[in-house]
N, C-alpha and C positions, 0 to 999 in steps of 0.2 A: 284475167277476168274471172270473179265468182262463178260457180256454177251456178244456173238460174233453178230451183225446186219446185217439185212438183206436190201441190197438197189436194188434199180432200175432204170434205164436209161431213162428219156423220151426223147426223139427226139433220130433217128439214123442218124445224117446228120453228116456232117466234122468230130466233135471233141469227136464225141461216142467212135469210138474205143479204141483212148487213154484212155478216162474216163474209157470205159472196162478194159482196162488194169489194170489201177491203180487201180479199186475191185480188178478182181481176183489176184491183185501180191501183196496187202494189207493183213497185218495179223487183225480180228478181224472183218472183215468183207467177205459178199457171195454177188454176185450179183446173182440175182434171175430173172431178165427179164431187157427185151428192148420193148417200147412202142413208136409207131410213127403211126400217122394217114397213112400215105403210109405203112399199111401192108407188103407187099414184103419186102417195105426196113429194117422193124423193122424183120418181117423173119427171112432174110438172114444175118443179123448181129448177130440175137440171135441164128439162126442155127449153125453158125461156133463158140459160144460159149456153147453152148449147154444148155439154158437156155428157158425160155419164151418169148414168142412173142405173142404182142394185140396191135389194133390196138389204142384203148381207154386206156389213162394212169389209168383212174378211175375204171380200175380192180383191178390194184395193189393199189389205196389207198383203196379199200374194204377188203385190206385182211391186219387181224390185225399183221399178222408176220411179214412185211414190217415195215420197223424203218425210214428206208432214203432213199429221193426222191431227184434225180441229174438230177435237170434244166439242157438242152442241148440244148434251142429254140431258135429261133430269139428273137432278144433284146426285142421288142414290147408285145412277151408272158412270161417275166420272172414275173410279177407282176402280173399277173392275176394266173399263175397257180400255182405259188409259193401262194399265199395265199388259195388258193384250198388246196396244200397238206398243210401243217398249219391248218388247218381247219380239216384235216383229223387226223391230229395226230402224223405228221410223221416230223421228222427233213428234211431239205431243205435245197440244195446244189443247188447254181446258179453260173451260168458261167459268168465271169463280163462283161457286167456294171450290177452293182445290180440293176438297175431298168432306164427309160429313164427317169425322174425326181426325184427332191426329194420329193415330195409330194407322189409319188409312193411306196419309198422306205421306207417314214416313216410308211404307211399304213403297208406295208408288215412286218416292224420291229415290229410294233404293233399288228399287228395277232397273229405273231411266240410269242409275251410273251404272249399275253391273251390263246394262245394254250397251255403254257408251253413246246415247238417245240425249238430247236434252228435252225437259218437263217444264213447259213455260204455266203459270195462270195467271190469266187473263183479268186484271182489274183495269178494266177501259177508263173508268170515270177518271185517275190521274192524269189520262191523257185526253181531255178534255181539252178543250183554249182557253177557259174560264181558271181551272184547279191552275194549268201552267203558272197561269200569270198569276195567279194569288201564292204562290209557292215562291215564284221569282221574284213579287214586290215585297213577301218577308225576308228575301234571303239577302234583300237590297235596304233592310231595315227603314221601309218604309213607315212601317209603324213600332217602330222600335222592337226590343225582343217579345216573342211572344208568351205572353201568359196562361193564356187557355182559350180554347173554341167550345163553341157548342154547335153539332150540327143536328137538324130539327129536318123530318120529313113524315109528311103524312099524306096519305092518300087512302084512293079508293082500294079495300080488299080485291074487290074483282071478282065475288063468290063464282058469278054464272059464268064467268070463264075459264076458272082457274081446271086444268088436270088434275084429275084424283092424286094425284102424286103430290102435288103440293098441300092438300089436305090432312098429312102426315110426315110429323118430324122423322118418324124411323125409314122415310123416304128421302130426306132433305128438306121435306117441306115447311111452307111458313114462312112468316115476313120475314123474321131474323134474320136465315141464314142466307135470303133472298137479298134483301136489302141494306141487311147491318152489314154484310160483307162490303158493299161498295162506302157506306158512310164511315166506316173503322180506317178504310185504306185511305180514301181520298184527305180526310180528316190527318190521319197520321200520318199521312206523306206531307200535307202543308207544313204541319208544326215540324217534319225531320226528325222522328222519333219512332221508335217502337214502343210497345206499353209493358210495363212495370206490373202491375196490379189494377185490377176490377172489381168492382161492386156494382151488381146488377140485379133487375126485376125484367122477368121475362115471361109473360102472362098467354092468357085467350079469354079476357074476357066476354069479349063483344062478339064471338063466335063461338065459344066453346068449344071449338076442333080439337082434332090431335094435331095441331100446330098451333103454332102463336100466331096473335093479329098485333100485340103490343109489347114496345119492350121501353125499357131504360138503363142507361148502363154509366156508371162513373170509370173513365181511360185513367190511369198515372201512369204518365208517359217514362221514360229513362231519362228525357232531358230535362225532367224538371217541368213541365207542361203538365198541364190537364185538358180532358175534353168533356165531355157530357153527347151521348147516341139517345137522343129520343126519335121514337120511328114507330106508328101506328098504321094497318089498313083499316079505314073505318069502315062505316056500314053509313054513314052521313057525316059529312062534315068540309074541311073546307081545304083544298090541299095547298100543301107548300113542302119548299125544298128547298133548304138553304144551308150555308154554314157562315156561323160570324166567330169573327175573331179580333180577341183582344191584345194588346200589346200593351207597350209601357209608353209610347208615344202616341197611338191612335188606333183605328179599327178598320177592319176591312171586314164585306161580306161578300159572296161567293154563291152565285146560284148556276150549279155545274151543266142541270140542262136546259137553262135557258140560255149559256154561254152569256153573263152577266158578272159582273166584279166593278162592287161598291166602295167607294174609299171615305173617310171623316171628314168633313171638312168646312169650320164654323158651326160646328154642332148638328150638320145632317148628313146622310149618306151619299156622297157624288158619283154618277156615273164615269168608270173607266173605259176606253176602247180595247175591244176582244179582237184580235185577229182569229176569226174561225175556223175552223178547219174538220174535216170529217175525224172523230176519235176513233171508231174502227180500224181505217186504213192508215192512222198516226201510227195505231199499235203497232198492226201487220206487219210495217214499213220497216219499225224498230225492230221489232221479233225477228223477221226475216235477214234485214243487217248480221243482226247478232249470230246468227246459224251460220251465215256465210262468213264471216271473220272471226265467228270464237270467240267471240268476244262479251260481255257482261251481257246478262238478258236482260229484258228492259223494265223487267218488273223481276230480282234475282229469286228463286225458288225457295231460299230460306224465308224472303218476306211472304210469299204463296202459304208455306208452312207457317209462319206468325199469325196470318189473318187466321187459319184453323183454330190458331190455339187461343186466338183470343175472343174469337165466336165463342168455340164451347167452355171459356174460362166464365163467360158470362152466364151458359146453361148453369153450369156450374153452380157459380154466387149466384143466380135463382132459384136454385133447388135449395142450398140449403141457408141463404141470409147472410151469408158470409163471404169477406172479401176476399178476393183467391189470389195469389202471388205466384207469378211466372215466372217460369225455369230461366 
């Protein structure tokens, strides 16, 4: 029988709970604390589960019964403290992007093996019920081979809520690296490809911050695919979130959190049935498998490392107009 691990949450801010959830509803593993420099907040999060609470994550890598440490920081502290817990001993869960460059991301990838640690990141939205099943009816050439996707998401900026930290790229902040990370991955995971080359426009107009509110980006996948990431926060306007995809026999569309997947058929879009399921504890359930049998991560670290490099290949081709061609 696997041994069952023991993890812990650092930061209690937005997406703790969920990650709480997905411990405690996960077989094989215990969440054991919650660690945030705002005490209270770490508290009160770990009160209503009824676990530990420190202000200092560096109590839980002291204690050698701790296996795995689940990054839940602003984008700018994934690489520093992930190579902390790495360095501690302990397997490393980050929230994507896995790091705000790739120079960050190699360091980190490097730690985790000279630690012998494994570095999982975290892109939930393929494990979705919605992305499954659109991935599983191309791979069943429901609509024959794929030509290319476009996925399209807009929403509200979120000014009056947003952390100063997201108000600056040299932070991580900004839509992009926010939400182009989940549209690049779920996207490129459908089509089965990694990307090729980019040509992208990655802007502020409608804010003017030291971060982006709008981007566009042209994917060339390696399989011969293309995509198109259009992703704006507005200031008004009307949201949606979708990706549609074209084939050589027909189309499918993909609305990942509405857990929705549209299919062709006599010239309109027909609803498919989703089998739902919580995407959190999908992941946790596989990640955690993976730790205990050694077996492939469920999202591999090279593809964590691809999304970096294809986020900022896009910074990139928007700085200077030019299409950038990846290693």
């Amino acid at each position: 029988m696997s041994k069952s691990l023991n993890a812990f949450i650092i930061g209690a801010g937005r997406v703790a709970p969920g990650l709480a959830r997905a411990i405690t509803s996960s077989p094989g593993v215990s969440l054991v604390g919650i660690a945030d420099s705002d005490f209270p907040r770490a508290e009160a999060l770990a009160g209503r589960l009824g676990v530990r609470a420190a202000a200092d994550y560096r109590e839980f890598l002291a204690d050698p019964s701790v296996d795995l440490a689940v990054i839940a920081l602003p984008h700018w502290l994934h690489y520093s403290v992930a190579i902390e817990c790495a360095r501690a001993g302990k397997h490393v869960y980050v929230e994507k992007p896995l790091a705000n460059s790739l120079d960050e991301a190699d360091e980190m990838i490097a730690v985790a093996e000279a630690h012998h640690v494994r570095l999982f990141a975290a892109h939930t939205q393929r494990f979705f019920a919605s992305t499954i099943l659109a991935r599983q009816m191309i791979e069943e050439g429901r609509i024959g081979a794929p030509i290319y996707a476009t996925d399209t998401w807009y929403k509200d900026f979120g000014l009056s809520t947003r952390p100063a930290w997201f108000l600056d790229r040299a932070k991580g902040g900004g839509m992009w690296l926010m939400n182009g990370a989940h549209m690049i991955d779920r996207t490129c995971w459908m089509l089965g490809s990694e990307v090729a080359a980019v040509k992208a426009w990655i802007g502020n107009p409608i804010y003017r911050l030291p971060a982006d509110d709008s981007a566009m980006a042209l994917l060339q996948l390696k399989n011969g695919t293309h995509c198109t990431i259009v992703h704006a926060g507005y200031r008004r306007g009307v949201g949606r979130c979708e990706v549609e995809i074209l084939g050589t026999e027909g189309m499918l569309k993909v609305d990942t959190y509405g857990s929705r997947v549209w299919i062709d058929e006599n010239g309109e879009f027909v609803p498919v049935e989703v089998q739902k399921h919580d995407a959190f504890t999908y992941e946790m359930t596989k990640l955690v498998e993976a730790l205990q049998t050694g077996a492939e991560l469920p999202v591999p670290i090279s593809w964590g490392r691809h999304m970096v490099e294809v986020l900022c290949a896009c910074e990139e081709s928007g700085r200077t107009g030019r299409e950038v061609i990846l290693s």
